[in-house]
LUMKE-412423 format. One record per residue: x, y, z of N, C-alpha, C, O in turn. Coordinates in steps of 0.05 Angstrom, whole numbers, padded with zeros to 5 digits, always signed. Example, Ala and Ser with C-alpha at 12.3 -4.5 7.8 and 13.67 -1.06 7.14 Angstrom:
! residues 2
+00264-00114+00156+00246-00090+00156+00264-00066+00156+00285-00066+00169/+00257-00045+00142+00273-00021+00143+00258+00001+00157+00268+00023+00161/
***
This chain:
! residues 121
-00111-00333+00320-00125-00308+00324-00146-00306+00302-00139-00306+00279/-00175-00303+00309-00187-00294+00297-00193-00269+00281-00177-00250+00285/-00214-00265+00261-00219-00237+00248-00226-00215+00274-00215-00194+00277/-00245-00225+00291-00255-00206+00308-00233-00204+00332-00231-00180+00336/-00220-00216+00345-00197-00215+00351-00172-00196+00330-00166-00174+00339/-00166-00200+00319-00146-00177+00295-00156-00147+00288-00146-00126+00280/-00186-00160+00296-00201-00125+00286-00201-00109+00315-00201-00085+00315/-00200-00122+00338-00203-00106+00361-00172-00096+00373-00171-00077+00390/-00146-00113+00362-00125-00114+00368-00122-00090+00354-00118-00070+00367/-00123-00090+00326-00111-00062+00304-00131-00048+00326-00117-00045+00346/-00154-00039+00330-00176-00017+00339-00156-00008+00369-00150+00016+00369/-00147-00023+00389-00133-00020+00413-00112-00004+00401-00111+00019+00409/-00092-00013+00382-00069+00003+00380-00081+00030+00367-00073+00052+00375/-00099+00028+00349-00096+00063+00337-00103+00071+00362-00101+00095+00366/-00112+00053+00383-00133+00085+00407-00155+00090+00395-00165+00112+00397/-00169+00066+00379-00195+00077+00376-00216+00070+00402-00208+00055+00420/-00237+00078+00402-00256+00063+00423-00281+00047+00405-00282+00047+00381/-00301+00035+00421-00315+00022+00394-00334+00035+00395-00350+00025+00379/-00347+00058+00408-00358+00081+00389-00344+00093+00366-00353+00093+00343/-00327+00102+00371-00310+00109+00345-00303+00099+00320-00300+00112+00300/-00299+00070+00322-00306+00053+00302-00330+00051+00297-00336+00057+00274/-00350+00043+00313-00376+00044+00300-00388+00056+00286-00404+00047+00269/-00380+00093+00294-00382+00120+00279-00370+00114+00252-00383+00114+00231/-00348+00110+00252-00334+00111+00219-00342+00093+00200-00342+00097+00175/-00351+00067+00217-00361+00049+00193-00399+00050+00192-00414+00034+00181/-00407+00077+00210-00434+00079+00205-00451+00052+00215-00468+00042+00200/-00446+00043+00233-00460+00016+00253-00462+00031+00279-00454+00053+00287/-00476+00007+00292-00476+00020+00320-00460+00001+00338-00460-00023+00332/-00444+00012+00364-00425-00008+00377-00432-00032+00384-00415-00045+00394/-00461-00045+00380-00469-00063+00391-00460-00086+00363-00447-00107+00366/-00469-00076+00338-00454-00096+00316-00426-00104+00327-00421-00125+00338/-00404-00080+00321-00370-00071+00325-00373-00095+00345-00371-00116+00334/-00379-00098+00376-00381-00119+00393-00383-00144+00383-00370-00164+00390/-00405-00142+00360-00405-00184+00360-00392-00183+00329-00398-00200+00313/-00372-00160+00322-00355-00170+00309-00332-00181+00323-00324-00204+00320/-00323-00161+00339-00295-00167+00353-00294-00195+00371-00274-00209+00378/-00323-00198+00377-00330-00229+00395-00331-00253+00379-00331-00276+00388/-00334-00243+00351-00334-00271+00340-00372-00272+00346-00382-00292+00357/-00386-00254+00340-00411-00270+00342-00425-00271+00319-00447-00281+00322/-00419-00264+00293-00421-00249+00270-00390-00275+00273-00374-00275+00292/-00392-00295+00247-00370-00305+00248-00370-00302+00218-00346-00302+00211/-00389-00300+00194-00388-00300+00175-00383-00265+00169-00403-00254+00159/-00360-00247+00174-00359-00224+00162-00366-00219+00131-00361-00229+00109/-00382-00198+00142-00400-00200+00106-00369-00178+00085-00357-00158+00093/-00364-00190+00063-00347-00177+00044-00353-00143+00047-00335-00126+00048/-00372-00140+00048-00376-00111+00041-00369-00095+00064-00368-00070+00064/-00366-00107+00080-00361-00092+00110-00334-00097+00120-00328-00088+00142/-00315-00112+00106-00292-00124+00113-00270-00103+00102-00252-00099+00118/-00269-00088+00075-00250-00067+00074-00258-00034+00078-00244-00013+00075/-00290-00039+00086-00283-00003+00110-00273-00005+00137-00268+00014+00151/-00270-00035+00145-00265-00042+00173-00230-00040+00168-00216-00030+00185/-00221-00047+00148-00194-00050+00151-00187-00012+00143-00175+00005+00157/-00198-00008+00124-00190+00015+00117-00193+00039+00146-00180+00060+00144/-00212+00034+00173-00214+00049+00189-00189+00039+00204-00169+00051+00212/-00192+00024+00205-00161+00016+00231-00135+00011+00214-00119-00007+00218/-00134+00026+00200-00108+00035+00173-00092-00002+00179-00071-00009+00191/-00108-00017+00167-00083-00049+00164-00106-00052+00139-00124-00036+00136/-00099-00086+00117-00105-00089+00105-00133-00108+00100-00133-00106+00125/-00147-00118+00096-00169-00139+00093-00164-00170+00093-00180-00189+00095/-00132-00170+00088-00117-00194+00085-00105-00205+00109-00101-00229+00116/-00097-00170+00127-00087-00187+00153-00113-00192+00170-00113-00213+00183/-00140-00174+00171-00159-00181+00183-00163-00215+00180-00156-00233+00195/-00172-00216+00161-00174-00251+00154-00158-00270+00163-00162-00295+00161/-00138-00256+00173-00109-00283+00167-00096-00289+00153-00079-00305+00160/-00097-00276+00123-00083-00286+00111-00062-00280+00101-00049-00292+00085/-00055-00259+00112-00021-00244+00119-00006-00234+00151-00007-00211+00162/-00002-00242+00154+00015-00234+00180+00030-00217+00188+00035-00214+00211/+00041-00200+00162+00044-00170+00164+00017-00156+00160-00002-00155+00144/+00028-00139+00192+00003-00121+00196+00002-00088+00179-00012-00069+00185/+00023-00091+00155+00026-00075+00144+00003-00048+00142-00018-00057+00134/+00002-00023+00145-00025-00011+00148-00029-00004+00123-00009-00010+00109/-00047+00007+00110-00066+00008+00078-00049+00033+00064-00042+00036+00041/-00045+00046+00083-00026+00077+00072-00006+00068+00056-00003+00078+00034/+00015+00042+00066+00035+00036+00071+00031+00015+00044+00039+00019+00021/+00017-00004+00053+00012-00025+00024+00010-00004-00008+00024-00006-00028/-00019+00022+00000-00014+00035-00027+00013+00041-00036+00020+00033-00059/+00035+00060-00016+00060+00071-00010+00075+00051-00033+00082+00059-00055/+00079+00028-00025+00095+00006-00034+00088-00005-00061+00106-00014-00075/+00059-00005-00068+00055-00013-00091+00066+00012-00116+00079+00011-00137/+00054+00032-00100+00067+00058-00115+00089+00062-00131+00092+00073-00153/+00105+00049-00113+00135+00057-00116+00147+00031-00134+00167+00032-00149/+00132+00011-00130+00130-00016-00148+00123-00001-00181+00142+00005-00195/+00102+00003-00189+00095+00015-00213+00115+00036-00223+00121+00039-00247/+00126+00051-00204+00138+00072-00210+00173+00055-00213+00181+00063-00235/+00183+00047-00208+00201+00029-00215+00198+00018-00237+00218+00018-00251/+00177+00008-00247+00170-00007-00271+00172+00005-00297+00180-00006-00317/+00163+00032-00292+00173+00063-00310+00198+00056-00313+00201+00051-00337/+00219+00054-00300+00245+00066-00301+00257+00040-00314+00279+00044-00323/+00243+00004-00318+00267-00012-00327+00266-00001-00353+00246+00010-00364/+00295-00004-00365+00302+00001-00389+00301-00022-00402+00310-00044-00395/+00284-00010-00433+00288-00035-00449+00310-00034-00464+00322-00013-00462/+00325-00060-00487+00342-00067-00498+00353-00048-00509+00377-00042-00504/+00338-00035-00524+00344-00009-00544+00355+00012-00523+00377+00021-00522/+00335+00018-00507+00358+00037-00475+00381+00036-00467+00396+00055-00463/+00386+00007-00463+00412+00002-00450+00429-00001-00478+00453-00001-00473/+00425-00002-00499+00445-00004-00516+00456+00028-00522+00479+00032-00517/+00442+00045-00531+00434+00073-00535+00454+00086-00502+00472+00103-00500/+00447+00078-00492+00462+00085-00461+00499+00078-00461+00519+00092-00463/+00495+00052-00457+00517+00041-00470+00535+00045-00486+00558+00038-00480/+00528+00061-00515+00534+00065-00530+00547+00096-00525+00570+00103-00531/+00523+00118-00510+00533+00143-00504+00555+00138-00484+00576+00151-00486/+00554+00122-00466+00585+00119-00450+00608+00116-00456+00630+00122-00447/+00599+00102-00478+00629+00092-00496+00641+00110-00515+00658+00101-00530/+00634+00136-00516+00632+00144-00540+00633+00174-00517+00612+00187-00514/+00663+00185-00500+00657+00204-00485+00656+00233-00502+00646+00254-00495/+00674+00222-00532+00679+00253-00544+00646+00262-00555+00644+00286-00562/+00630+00251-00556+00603+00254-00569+00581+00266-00551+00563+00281-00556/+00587+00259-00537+00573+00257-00499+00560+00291-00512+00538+00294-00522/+00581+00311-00510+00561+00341-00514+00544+00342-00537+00520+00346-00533/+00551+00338-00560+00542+00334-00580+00503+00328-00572+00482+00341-00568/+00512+00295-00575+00485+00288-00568+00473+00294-00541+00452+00282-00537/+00483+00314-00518+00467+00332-00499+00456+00350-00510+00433+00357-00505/+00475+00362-00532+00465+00397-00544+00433+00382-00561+00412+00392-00554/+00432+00365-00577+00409+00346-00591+00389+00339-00574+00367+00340-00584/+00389+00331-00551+00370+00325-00539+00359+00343-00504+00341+00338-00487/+00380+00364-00508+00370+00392-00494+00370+00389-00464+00353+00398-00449/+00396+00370-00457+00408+00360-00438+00425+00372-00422+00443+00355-00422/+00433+00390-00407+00450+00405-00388+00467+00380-00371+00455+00363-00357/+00493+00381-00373+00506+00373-00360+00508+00392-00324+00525+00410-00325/+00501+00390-00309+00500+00398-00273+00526+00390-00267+00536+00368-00273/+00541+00414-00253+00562+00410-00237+00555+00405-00220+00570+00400-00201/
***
């Protein structure tokens, strides 16, 4: 499957029509056509991630070069939550400090009342 092929497939499922695409990426349907035909075989870069970004998939599956048709919401979604995980590994000193408060249950309030910690029933 080609780019213009992948671009008219994502455009079919949202229910777009190719005025409507043409509208969002500011062309007129007659370009949108000899993209999706393959007549225009060299897609210019600059036109390749408002095309993905309108039919919510990525610039990677347009091309081919991923096969999840993952949509752009969904890729940010995921990277998101990637970074935000990355926050949370604990380094050495964490897990020891952690470690250390577990082991140590008679202390547990102590160093809550110090660091202004409420224990939740």
């Amino acid at each position: 499957m080609d780019v213009g092929q992948r671009m008219k497939e994502c455009r079919m499922k949202k229910g777009l029509t190719v005025d409507e695409l043409a509208e969002k990426l500011k062309k007129n349907r007659a370009t949108v056509y000899r993209y999706e035909n393959g007549d225009i075989e060299n897609l210019p870069i600059t036109i390749l991630e408002p095309i993905a970004k309108a039919l919510d998939t990525t610039p990677a599956f347009l091309m081919g070069w991923a096969e999840n048709r993952e949509n752009a919401s969904q890729a940010t979604r995921n990277s998101e939550i990637m970074e935000t995980k990355k926050a949370y590994y604990l380094t050495e000193h964490e897990l020891a400090v952690l470690t250390a408060y577990r082991n140590q249950p008679p202390m547990q309030p102590a160093v809550d009342r110090i660091l202004g910690v409420s224990q939740k029933s």
